[in-house]
C-alpha positions in Angstrom: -21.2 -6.6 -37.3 -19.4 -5.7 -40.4 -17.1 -3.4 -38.5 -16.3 -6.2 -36.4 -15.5 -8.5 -39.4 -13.2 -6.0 -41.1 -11.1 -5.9 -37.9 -10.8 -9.4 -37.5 -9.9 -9.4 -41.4 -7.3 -7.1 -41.0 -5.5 -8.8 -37.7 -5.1 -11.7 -40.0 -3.3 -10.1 -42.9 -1.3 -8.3 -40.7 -0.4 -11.8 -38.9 -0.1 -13.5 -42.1 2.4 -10.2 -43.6 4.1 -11.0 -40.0 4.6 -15.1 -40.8 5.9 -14.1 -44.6 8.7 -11.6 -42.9 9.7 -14.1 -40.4 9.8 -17.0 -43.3 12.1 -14.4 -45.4 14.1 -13.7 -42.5 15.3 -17.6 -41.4 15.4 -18.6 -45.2 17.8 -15.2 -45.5 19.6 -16.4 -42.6 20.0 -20.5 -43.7 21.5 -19.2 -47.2 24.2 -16.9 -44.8 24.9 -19.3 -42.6 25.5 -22.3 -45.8 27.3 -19.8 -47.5 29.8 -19.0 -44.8 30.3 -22.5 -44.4 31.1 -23.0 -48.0 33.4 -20.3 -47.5 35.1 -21.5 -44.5 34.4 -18.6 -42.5 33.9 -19.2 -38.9 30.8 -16.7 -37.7 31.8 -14.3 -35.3 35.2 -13.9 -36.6 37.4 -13.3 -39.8 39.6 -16.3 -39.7 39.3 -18.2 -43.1 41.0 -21.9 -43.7 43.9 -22.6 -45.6 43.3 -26.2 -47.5 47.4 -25.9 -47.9 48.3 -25.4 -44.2 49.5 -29.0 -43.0 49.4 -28.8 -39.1 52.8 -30.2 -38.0 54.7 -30.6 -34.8 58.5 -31.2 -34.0 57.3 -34.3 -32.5 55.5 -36.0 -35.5 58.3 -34.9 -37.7 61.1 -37.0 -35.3 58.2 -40.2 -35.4 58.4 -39.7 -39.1 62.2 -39.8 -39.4 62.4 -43.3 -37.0 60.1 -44.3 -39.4 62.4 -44.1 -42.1 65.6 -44.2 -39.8 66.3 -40.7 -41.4 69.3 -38.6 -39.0 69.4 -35.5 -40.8 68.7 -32.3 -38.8 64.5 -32.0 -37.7 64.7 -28.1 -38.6 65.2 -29.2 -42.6 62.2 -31.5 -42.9 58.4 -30.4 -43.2 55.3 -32.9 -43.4 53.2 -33.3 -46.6 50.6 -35.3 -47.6 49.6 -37.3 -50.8 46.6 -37.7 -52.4 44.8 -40.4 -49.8 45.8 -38.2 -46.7 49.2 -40.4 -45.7 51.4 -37.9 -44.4 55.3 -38.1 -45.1 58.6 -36.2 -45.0 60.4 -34.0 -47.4 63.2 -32.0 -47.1 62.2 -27.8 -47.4 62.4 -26.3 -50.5 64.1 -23.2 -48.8 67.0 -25.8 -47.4 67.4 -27.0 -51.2 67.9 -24.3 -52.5 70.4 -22.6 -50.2 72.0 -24.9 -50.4 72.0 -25.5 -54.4 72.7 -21.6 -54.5 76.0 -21.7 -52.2 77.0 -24.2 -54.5 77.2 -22.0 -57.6 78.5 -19.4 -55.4 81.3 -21.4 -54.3 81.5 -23.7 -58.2 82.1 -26.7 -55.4 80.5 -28.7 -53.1 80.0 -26.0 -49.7 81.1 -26.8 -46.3 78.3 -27.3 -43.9 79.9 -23.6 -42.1 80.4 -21.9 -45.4 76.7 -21.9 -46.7 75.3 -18.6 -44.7 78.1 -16.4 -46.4 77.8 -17.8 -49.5 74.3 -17.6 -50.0 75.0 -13.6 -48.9 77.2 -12.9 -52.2 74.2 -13.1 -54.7 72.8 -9.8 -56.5 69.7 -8.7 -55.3 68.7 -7.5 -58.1 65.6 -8.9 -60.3 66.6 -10.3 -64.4 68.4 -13.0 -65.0 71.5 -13.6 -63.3 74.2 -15.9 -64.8 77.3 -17.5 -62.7 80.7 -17.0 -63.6 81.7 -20.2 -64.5 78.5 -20.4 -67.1 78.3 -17.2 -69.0 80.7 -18.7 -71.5 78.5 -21.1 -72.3 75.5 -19.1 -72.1 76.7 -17.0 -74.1 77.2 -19.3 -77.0 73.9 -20.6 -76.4 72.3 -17.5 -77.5 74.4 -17.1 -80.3 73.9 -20.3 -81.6 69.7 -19.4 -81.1 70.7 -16.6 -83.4 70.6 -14.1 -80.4 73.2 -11.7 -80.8 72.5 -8.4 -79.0 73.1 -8.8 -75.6 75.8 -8.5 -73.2 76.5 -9.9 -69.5 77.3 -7.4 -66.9 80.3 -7.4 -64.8 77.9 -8.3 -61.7 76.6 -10.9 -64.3 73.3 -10.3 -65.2 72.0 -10.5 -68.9 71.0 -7.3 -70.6 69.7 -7.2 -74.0 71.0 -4.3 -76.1 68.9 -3.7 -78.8 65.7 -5.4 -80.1 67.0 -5.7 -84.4 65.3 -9.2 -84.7 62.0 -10.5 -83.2 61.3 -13.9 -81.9 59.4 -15.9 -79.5 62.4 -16.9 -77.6 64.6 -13.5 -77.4 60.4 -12.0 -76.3 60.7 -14.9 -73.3 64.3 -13.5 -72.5 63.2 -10.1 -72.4 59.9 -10.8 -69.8 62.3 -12.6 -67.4 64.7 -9.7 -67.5 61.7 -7.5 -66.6 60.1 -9.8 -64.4 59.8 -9.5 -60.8 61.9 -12.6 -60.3 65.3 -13.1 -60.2 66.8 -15.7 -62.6 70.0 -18.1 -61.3 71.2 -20.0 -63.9 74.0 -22.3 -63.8 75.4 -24.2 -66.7 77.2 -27.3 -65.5 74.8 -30.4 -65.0 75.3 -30.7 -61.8 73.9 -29.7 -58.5 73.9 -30.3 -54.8 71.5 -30.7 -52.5 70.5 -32.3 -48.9 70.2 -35.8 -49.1 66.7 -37.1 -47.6 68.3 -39.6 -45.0 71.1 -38.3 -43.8 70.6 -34.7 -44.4 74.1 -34.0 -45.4 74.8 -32.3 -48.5 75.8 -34.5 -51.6 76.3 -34.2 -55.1 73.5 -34.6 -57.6 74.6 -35.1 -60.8 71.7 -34.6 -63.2 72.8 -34.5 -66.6 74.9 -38.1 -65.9 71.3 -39.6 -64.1 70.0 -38.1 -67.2 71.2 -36.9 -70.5 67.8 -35.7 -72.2 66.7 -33.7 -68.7 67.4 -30.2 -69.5 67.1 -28.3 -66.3 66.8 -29.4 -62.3 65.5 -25.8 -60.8 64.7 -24.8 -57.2 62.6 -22.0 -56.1 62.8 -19.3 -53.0 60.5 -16.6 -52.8 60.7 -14.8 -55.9 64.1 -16.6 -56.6 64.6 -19.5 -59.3 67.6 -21.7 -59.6 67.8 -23.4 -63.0 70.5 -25.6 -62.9 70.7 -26.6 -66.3 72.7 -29.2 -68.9 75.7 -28.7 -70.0 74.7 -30.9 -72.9 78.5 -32.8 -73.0 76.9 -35.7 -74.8 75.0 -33.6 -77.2 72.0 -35.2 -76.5 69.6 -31.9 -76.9 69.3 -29.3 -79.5 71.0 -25.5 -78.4 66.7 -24.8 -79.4 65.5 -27.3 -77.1 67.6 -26.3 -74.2 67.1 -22.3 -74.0 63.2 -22.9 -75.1 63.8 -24.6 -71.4 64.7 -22.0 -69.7 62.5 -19.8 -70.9 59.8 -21.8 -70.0 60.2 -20.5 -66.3 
C-alpha cells in the first residue's frame, strides 16, 4: 500500500514539474513575441520598419501637384508628412542643392542644360571649400576674428598653417577641416533654388528677405552648402557671422 502511494506521489510531481516547464515555456515565448513587436521585427524574417520611409507613388505625387496647380517636373518632388499625418509636397533636398551648387560654380543663375557639368567641377575633397568669388571676403572675415594663420589653396580649400593662438572658433575651423564633410561656402547673400510651383530655378535672395539671417545652407550626402551673408548692411557682427558657420 505504501509502495503504491509513493508511486502515485511521484507521477504527480513529475506532472506538476511538467505544468511548471510548459508555464515557463509560453510565458518565455509571450515576452519574445511582445518584444519583437516592440521591435518591429516581423517573425520569420529580418526585415525591420523604418518610421522615416514615407510610401510614395508617381501617381499620389501628380494628385498632390493638381492640388496645388504645381507644373514643375514630378521627378523633383517627394511626399512628407506633418505632425497630424497630412501628407504634402516638397521639392528634394538633392534637387536644391544641385542646383544651389551649380550656381556658385557658375557665380550666375545656371541654365536648365548647364547644371550636370557644373555640379562636376567641385573638389572632391573633404575641409572646407571656399568659391572664388568669396575667399576675399572670407578671408577678411578671419582676420577680423583675429585668425591669421591660414591660407586658401589654389583649388580653394582653407588650410590652417600653424596653431600660435587658441580659441573656440579657430578649434571649430580646424574639426571641419578634419571632418568627414565637405564644407561649400559662398559669400554673397544670395542663392538659387527650384521654385515649389513651377519648378523652375529662381533667385533667392536671402540677405535682402532678411538682413539679420546669417546663413541659408543645403545638404547632400556628406556635402554642406552654406550660403552665407554678405553683411552689405552691416547688420551682424564679423563674430556673429563665422560663430555661424561654424556651428555646422
Amino acid at each position: 500500500m505504501k509502495k503504491k502511494n509513493s508511486i502515485i506521489i511521484g507521477l504527480v510531481i513529475i506532472v506538476l514539474i511538467l505544468f511548471v516547464a510548459l508555464i515557463i515555456l509560453i510565458t518565455n515565448k509571450d515576452n519574445e513575441s511582445v518584444n519583437n513587436i516592440v521591435n518591429g521585427i516581423v517573425l520569420g524574417t529580418t526585415n525591420t520598419i523604418d518610421e522615416n520611409t514615407i510610401v510614395q507613388s508617381p501617381e499620389e505625387i501628380e494628385s498632390l501637384k493638381n492640388t496645388i496647380s504645381a507644373t514643375g517636373n514630378t521627378d523633383i518632388y517627394q511626399v512628407e508628412e506633418d505632425n497630424n499625418g497630412k501628407r504634402y509636397l516638397q521639392i528634394k533636398q538633392d534637387v536644391q542643392f544641385d542646383v544651389d551648387l551649380a550656381s556658385i560654380i557658375k557665380n550666375a543663375k545656371p541654365e536648365e542644360t548647364e547644371i550636370n557639368d557644373l555640379i562636376r567641377k567641385l573638389p572632391n575633397d573633404n575641409g572646407i571649400w571656399i568659391s572664388e568669388q568669396s575667399r576675399e571676403a572670407f578671408s577678411n572675415l578671419l582676420k577680423s576674428n583675429n585668425i591669421n594663420n591660414f591660407n586658401i589653396s589654389n583649388e580653394g580649400y582653407l588650410q590652417i598653417n600653424s596653431v600660435s593662438e587658441n580659441s573656440d572658433l579657430l578649434n571649430k575651423l580646424i574639426n571641419m577641416i578634419n571632418s568627414d564633410k565637405l564644407y561649400i561656402i559662398n559669400m554673397t547673400g544670395l542663392a538659387y533654388q527650384r521654385d515649389y510651383i513651377s519648378g523652375k530655378i529662381v533667385e533667392y535672395p536671402f540677405e535682402d528677405m532678411d538682413p539679420y539671417q546669417v546663413i541659408e545652407p543645403f545638404q547632400k550626402d556628406n556635402k554642406i552648402i552654406l550660403e552665407v551673408t554678405s553683411n552689405k548692411m552691416g547688420k551682424l557682427s564679423e563674430n556673429e557671422i563665422l560663430d555661424t558657420i561654424t556651428s555646422y
